[in-house]
C-alpha positions as CSV (number, residue, x, y, z in Angstrom):
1,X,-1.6,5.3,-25.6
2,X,1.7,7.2,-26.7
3,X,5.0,6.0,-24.4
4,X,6.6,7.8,-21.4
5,X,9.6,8.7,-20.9
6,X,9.8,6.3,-17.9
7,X,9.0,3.3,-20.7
8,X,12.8,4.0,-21.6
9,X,14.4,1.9,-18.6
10,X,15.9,-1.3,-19.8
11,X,15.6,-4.2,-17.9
12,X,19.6,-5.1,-17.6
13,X,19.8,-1.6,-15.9
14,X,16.6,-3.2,-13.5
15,X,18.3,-6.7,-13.1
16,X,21.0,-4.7,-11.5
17,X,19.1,-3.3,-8.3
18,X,19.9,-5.4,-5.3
19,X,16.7,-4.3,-3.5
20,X,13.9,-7.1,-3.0
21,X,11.9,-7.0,-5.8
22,X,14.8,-7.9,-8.3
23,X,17.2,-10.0,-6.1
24,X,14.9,-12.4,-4.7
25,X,13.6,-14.5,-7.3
26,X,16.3,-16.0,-9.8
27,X,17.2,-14.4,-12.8
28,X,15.2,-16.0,-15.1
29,X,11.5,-14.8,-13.3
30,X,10.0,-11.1,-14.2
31,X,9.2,-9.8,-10.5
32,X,6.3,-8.3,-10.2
33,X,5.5,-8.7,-6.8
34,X,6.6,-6.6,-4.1
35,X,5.5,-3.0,-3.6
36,X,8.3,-1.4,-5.7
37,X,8.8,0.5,-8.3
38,X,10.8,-0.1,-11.5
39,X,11.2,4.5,-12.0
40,X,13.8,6.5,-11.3
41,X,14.3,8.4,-8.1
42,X,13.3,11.5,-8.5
43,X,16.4,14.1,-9.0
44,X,15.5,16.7,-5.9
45,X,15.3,13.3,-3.9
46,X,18.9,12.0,-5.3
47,X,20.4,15.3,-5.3
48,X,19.7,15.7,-1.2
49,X,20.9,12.3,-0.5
50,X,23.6,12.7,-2.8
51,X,24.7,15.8,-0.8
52,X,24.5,14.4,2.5
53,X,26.8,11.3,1.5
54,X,29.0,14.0,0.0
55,X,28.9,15.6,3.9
56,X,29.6,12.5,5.0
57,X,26.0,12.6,6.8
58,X,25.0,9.6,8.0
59,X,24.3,9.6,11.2
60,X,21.3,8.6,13.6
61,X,17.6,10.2,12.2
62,X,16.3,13.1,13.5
63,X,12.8,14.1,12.5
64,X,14.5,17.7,11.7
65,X,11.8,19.7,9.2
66,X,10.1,16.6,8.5
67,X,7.0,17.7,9.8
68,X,6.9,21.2,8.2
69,X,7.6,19.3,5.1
70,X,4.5,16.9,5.3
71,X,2.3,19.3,7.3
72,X,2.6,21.8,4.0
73,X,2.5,19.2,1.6
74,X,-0.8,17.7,3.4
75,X,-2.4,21.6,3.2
76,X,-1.7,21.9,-0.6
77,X,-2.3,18.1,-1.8
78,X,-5.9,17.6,0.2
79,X,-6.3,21.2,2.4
80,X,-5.4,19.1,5.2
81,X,-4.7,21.3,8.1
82,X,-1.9,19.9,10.2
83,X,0.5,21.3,12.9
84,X,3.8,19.9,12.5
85,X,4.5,19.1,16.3
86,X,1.5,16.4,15.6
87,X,3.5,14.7,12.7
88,X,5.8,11.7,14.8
89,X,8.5,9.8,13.0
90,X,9.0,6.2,12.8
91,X,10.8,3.7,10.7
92,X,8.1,2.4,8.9
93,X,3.9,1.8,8.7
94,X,4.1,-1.4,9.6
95,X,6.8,-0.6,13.1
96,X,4.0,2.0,13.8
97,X,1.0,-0.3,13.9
98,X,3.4,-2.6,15.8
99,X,4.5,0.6,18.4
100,X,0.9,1.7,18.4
101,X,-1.1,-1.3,19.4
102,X,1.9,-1.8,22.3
103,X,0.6,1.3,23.8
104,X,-3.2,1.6,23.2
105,X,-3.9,-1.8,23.4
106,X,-3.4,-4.6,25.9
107,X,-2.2,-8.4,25.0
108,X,-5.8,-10.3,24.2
109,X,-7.8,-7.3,23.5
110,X,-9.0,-7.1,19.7
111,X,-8.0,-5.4,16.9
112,X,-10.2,-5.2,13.6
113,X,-9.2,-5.6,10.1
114,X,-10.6,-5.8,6.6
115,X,-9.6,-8.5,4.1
116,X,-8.4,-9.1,2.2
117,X,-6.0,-6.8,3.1
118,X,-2.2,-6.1,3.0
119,X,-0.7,-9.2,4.8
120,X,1.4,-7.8,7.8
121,X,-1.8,-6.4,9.3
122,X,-2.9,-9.8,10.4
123,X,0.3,-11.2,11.4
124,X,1.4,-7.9,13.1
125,X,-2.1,-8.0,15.3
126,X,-1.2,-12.1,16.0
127,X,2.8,-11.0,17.3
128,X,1.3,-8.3,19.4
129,X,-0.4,-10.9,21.2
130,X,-3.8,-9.2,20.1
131,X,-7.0,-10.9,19.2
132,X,-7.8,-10.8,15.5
133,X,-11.1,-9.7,14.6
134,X,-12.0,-9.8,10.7
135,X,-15.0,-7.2,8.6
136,X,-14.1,-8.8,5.2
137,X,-15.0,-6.7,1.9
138,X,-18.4,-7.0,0.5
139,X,-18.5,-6.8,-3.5
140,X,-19.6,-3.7,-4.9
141,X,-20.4,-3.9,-8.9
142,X,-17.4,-5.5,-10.0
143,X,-15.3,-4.5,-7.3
144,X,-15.2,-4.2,-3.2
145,X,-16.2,-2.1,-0.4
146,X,-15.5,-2.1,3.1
147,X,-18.8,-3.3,5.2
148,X,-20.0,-1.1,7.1
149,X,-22.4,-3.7,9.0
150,X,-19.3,-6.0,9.5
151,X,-17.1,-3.1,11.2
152,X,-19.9,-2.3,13.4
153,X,-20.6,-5.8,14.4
154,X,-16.8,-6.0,15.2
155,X,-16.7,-2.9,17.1
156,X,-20.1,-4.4,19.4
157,X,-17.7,-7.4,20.1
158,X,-15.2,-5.3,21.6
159,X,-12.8,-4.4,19.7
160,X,-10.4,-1.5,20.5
161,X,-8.3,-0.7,17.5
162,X,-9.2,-0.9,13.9
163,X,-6.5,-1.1,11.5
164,X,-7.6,0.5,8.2
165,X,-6.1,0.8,4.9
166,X,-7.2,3.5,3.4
167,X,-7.0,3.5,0.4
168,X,-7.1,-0.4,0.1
169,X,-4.0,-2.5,-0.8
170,X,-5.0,-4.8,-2.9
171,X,-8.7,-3.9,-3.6
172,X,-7.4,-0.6,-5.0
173,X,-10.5,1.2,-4.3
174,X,-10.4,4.9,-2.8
175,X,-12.8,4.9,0.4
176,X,-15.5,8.2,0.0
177,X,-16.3,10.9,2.5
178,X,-19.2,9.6,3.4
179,X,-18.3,6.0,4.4
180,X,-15.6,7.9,6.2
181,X,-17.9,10.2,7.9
182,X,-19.5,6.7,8.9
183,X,-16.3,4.8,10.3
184,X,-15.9,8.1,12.4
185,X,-19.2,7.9,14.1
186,X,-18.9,4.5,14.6
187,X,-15.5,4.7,15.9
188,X,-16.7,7.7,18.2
189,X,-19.8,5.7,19.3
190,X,-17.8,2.5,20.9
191,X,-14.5,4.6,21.3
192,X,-12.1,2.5,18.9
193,X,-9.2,3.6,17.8
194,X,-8.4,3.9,14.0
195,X,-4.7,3.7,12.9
196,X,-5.4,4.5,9.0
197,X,-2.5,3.6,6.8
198,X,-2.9,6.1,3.9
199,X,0.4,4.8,2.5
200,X,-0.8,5.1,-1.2
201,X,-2.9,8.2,-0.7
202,X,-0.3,10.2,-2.6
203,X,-0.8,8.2,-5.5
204,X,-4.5,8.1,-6.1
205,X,-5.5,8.3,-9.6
206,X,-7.7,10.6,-12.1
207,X,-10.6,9.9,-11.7
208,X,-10.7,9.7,-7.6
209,X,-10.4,11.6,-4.5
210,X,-8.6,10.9,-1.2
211,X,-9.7,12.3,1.9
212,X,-7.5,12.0,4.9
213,X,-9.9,10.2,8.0
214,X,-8.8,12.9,10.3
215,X,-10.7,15.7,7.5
216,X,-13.6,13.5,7.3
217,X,-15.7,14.7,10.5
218,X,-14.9,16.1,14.2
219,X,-15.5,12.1,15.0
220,X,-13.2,10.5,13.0
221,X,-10.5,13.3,14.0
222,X,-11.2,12.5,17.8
223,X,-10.4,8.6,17.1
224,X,-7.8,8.6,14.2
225,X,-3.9,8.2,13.6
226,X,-2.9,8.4,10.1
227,X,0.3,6.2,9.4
228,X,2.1,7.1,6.2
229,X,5.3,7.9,3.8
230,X,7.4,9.3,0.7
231,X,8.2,5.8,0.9
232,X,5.7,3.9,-2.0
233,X,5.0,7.1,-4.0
234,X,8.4,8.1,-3.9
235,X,10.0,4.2,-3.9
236,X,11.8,5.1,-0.6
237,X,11.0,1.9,1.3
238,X,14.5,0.8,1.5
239,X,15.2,4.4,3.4
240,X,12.9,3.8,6.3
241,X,11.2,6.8,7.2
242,X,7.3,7.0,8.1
243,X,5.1,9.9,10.1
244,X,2.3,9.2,11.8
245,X,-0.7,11.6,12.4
246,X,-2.7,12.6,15.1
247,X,-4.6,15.7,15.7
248,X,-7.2,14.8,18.3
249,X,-6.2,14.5,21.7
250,X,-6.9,10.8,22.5
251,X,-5.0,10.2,19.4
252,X,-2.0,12.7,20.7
253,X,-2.0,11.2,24.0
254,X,-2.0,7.8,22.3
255,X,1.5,9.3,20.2
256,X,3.0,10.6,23.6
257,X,2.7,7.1,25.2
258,X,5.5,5.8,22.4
259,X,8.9,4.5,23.4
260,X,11.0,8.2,23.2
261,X,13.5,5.8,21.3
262,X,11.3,5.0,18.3
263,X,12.1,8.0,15.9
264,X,15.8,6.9,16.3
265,X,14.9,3.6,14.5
266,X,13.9,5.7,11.6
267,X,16.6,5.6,9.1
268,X,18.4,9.1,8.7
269,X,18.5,8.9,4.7
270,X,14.5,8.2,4.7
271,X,14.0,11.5,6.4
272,X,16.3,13.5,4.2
273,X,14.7,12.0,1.3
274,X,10.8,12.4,3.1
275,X,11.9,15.9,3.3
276,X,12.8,16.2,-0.4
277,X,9.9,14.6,-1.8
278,X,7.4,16.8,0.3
279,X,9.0,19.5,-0.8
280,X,10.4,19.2,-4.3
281,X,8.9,16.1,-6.0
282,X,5.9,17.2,-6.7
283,X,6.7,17.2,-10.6
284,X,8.0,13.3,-10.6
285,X,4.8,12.3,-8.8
286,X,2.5,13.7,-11.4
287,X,4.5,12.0,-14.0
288,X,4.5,8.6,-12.5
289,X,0.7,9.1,-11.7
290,X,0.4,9.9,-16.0
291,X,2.2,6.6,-16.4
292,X,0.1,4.5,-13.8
293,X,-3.1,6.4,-15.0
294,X,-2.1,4.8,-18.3
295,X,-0.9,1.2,-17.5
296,X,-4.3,0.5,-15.1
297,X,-5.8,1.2,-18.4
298,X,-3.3,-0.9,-20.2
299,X,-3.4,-3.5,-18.3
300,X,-7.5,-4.0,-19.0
301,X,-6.4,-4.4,-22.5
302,X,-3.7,-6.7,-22.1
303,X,-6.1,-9.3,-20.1
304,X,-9.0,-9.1,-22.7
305,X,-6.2,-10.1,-25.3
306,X,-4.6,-12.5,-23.1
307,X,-6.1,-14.2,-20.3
308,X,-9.9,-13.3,-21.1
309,X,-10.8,-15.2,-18.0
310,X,-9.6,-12.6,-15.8
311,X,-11.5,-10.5,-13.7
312,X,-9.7,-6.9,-13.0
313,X,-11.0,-3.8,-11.9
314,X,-8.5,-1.3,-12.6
315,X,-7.3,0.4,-9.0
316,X,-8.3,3.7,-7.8
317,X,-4.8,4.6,-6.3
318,X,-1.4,3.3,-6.4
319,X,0.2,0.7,-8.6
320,X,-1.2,-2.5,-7.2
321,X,-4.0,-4.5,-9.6
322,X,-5.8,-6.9,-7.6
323,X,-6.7,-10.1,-10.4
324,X,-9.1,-12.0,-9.8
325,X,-8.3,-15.5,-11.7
326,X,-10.9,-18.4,-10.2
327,X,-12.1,-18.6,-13.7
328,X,-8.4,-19.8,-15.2
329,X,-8.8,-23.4,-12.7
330,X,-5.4,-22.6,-11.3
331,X,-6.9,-23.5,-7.4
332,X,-6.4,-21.0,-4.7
333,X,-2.6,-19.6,-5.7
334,X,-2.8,-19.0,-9.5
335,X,0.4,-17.1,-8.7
336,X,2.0,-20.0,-7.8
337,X,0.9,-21.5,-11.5
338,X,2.0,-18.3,-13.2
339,X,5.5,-18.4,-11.5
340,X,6.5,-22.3,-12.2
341,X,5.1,-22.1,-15.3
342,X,5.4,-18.6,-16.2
343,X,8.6,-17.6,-14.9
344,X,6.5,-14.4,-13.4
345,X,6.6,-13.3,-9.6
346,X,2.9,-12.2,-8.2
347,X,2.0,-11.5,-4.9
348,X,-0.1,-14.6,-4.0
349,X,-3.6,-13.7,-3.4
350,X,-4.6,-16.1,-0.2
351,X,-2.1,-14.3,1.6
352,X,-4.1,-11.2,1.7
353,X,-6.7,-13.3,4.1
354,X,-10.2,-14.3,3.6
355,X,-11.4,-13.2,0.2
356,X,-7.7,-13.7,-1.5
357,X,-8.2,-17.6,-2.6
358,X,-8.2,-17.2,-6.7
359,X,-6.7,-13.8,-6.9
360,X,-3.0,-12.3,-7.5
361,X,-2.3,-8.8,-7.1
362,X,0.4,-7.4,-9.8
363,X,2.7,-4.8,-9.7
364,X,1.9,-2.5,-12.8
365,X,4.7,0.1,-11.9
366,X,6.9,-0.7,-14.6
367,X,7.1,0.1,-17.7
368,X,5.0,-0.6,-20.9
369,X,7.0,-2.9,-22.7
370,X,7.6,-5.2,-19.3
371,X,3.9,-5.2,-17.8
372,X,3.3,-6.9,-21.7
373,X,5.7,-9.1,-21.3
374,X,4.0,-9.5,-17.4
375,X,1.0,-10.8,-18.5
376,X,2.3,-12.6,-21.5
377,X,4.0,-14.6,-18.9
378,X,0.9,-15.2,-17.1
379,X,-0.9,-16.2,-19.7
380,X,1.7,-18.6,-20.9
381,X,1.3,-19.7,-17.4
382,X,-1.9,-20.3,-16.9
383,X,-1.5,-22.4,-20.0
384,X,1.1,-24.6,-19.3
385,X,-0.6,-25.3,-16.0
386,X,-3.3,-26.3,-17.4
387,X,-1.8,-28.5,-20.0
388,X,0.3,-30.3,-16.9
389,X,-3.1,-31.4,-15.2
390,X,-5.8,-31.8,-18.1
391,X,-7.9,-33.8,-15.9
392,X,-8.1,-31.0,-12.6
393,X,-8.5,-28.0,-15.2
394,X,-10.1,-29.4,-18.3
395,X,-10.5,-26.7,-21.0
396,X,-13.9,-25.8,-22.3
């Protein structure tokens, strides 16, 4: 597997970022964690919000082209016809599930999720004051699925919102048409609403192929908000700009029912930059998806050579490889092993709800030369652990 040119980044020039991922932890750990990445911005995106700091443009966000920008972006990634007055701001995925369940839902009524799934689902729905309903994953071969059976048995109990992610942070896996198609009818059938985050659509992988819910069937259109963002395939988070979707009309009337202040909590940069990557990073993204495409692969390697106990099935889409790690006898948090052992930040698995105990998910945005030393760290880890407490994790 020949290097990219991203595998040139050095990690003093890293250690400098103040952002999250690299000032949290001391200097000693390799964070690899949070849902950053380690590449450079892409130059249309830096150029525009180079300018505006040069116009001295930093005022309050206005939505602007932002939905012309997605809406012909959408069209030529997936054929996904959408009018730009249906694409809404808001600061984030996350403040939109928040925003959205305020308005569709009332306090007790219950919201469905699927774990393990991206942590701020479950304690957004608990803030809210909603009732948490759970349709964990079901394996499929070596990885997951979503369970059909489970959503429907949820949706009989009375649920009115389901809160998808779609495709799946930290499964990894790409959801097809026809379970899509499925979900739709279902959602149709006991009238649930479906906020879909499709954060990491933009970077699904070769090999895979994202359909937006709303493109799925006339059903899943008439129940579905998609909630998305430049923001992961672009590493904007920091900018705070989001869109959310809707092009049936319970969803719009849903959208209309939103405070008329959210947009303005959107950050003004995040839209400039949005607006950018819609429209000119198209070339950046198909290099970072080469270098992704190559360290999901790389990463299988790595573990064989490694940590041979691990259990990885490399991700569909994104950045995000979901570990599963019962076999090292590390308890529920191996992370928590890897990173007083290790000096090496993962996202703890149990965090992700049921399903997470014995898993970590790693960040394999990076380059090649750090995600080795990534895992060497686990491993070393994992063995240091181990040799701590011989009689709780016994080898052989």
């Amino acid at each position: 597997m020949a290097d990219h040119p991203f595998d040139a980044i050095r990690l003093e020039e890293l250690r400098a970022r103040k952002s999250a991922k690299w000032a949290y932890y001391d200097a000693d750990v390799l964070p690899a964690w949070v849902a950053e990445m380690d590449y450079p911005l892409a130059e249309p995106i830096s150029r525009a919000l180079h300018d505006a700091i040069d116009r001295h443009d930093a005022g309050y966000a206005f939505a602007g082209g932002l939905g012309e920008a997605f809406a012909t972006w959408a069209h030529e990634t997936w054929q996904w016809q959408v009018a730009p007055r249906d694409v809404h701001l808001v600061a984030d995925v996350v403040t939109g599930i928040t925003e959205l369940l305020r308005v569709a839902t009332e306090p007790g009524d219950a919201v469905v999720i699927d774990p393990p799934v991206y942590p701020p689902f479950a304690s957004t729905v608990r803030a809210t004051g909603r009732t948490l309903l759970e349709a964990p994953l079901v394996r499929s071969g070596a990885g997951f699925a979503m369970d059909l059976d489970a959503v429907k048995a949820a949706y009989e109990k009375g649920a009115r919102v389901h809160v998808l992610c779609s495709p799946h942070n930290p499964a990894g896996f790409v959801l097809d048409r026809d379970t899509l198609v499925a979900l739709g009818d279902l959602a149709e059938r006991y009238g649930v609403l479906v906020l879909s985050d499709e954060i990491h659509a933009p970077l699904t992988l070769p090999g895979a192929v994202h359909t937006p819910l709303p493109m799925a069937s006339e059903a899943a259109a008439s129940r579905a908000i998609v909630l998305t963002s430049a923001s992961k395939s672009w590493n904007l988070a920091g900018l705070k700009a989001a869109t959310m979707v809707g092009c049936g009309e319970e969803p719009r009337r849903v959208l209309a029912r939103l405070p008329v202040e959210t947009p303005f909590h959107a950050g003004h940069m995040g839209v400039i930059g949005a607006c950018a990557a819609f429209r000119e990073g198209g070339a950046w993204l198909a290099q970072t998806i080469a270098i992704l495409d190559r360290n999901r692969h790389l990463l299988t390697d790595l573990l064989a050579a490694h940590l041979p106990g691990a259990r990885y099935v490399p991700p569909q889409a994104s950045y995000l490889a979901w570990i599963d790690l019962r076999e090292l006898g590390l308890g529920d948090d191996p992370a928590a092993a890897m990173l007083e052992h290790g000096r090496v930040a993962l996202s703890p698995g149990p965090s992700f709800g049921a399903g997470g105990a014995g898993y970590a998910r790693l960040n394999i945005a990076t380059t090649r030369a750090l995600l080795e030393e990534a895992v060497a760290r686990m491993a070393a880890g994992a063995r240091a652990a181990k040799a701590r407490s011989p009689a709780r994790h016994p080898f052989g």
